[in-house]
C-alpha positions in Angstrom: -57.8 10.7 21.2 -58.9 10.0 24.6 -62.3 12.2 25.2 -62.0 14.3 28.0 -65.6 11.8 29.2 -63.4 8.5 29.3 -62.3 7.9 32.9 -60.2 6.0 34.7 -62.1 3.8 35.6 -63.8 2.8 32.3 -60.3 2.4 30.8 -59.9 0.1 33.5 -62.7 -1.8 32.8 -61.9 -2.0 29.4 -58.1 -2.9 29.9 -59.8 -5.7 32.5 -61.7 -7.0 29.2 -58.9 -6.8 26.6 -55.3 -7.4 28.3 -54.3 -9.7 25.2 -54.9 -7.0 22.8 -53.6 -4.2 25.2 -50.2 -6.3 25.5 -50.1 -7.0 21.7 -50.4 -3.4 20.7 -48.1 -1.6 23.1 -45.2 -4.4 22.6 -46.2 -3.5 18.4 -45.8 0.2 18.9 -43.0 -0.5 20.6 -41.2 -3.2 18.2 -42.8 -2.1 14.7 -44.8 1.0 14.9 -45.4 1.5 11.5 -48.0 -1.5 11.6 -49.7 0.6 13.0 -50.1 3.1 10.4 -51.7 6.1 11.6 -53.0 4.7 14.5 -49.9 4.4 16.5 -50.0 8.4 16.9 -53.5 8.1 18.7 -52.4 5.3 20.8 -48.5 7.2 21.3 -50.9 10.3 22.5 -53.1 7.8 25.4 -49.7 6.3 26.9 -48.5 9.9 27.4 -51.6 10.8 29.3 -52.6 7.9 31.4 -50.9 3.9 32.4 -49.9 2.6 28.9 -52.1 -0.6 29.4 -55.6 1.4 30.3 -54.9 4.0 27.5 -54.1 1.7 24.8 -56.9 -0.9 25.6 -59.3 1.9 26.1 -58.1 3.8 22.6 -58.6 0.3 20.9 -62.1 -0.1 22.4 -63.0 3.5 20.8 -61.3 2.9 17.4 -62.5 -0.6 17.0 -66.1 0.5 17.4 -65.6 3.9 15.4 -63.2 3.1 11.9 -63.7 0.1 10.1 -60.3 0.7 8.4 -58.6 0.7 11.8 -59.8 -2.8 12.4 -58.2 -4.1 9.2 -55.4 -2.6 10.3 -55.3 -4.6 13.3 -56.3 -8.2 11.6 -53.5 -7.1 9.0 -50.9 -6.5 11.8 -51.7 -9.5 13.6 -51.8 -11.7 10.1 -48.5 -10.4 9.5 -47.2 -11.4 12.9 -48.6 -15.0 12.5 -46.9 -15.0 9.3 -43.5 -14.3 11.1 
């Protein structure tokens, strides 16, 4: 998922803007995955190839301005959380 473009450092910057949501996701894919849907492969794929907390903010930057579906995903992960 990660273009071969995205660097370091703007999944840095990125990670620097969204640590809340960065924290939330990788404790999701690592507690209930399946939240996730078929997100949680793209996201699985970024921890492998950089930090977990740069690659996972930075995969949520890209999907959350690219799929629509992905961000109700995301409000329906984190409804269902509250819910808990």
């Amino acid at each position: 998922m990660l273009a071969p473009g995205v660097t370091t450092r703007v999944a840095e910057s990125v990670a620097e803007r969204a640590p809340a949501i960065a924290d939330w996701l990788t404790e999701t894919l690592r507690s209930t995955p399946q939240a996730l849907g078929p997100y949680a492969r793209h996201f699985r794929q970024a921890i492998e190839r950089g930090l977990p907390t740069e690659a996972v903010a930075t995969v949520h930057f890209l999907l959350s301005q690219r799929d629509p579906e992905y961000r109700a995903t995301v409000e329906r992960a984190r409804q269902q959380e509250s819910d808990r």
